[in-house]
Residue, then its C-alpha position, 0 to 999 in steps of 0.5 A: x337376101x342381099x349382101x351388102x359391101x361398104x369400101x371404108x376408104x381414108x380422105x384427107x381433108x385437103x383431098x375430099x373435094x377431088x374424092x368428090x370428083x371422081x366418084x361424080x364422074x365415074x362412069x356409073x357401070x356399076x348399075x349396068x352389073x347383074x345382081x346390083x341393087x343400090x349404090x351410096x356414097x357417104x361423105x362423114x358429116x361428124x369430123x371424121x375423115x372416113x367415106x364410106x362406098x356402099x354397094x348392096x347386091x343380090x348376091x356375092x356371087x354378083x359382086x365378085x363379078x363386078x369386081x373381077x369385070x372389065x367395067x370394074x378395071x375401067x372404073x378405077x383406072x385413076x388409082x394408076x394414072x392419077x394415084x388414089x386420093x385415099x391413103x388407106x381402104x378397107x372393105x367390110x362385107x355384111x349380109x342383109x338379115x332384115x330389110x324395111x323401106x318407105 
């Protein structure tokens, strides 16, 4: 089955709308990648000031592809140039044991 990883990353408030930015205008190579099944971006809806990046790939193999790729590197490029708007992340990394849709 598939693994999912969720990037737990810290928005201040004041800096939600550029978070929001800059995931909308990525440049969506993440679907390109072998293995990659889904992708959300979940902005808290509770008052907490956490969003979560959820990815779910076919495997783990393919997503430490993604992440050691080009695409990857070029993707986050506005954590060197613009610095990041999160003060803090944290990856947490789950395996898909029973699955349901629509």
């Amino acid at each position: 089955m598939s693994v999912v990883r969720i990037n737990a990353i810290t928005v201040p408030a004041e800096r939600m709308e550029e978070f929001e930015k800059r995931f909308a205008n990525r440049a969506g190579e993440v679907s390109k990648s072998p293995g990659f099944e889904a992708f959300e971006l979940l902005r808290p809806s509770d008052g907490r000031d956490v969003c979560l990046v959820y990815t779910r790939w076919s495997s783990e193999e393919a997503f430490n592809d993604w992440v050691n790729s080009p695409a990857f590197q070029h993707g986050h490029k506005a954590h060197g140039s613009q610095g990041p708007v999160g003060t803090a992340s944290e990856l947490w990394a789950f395996d898909v044991i029973q699955q349901e849709g629509a």
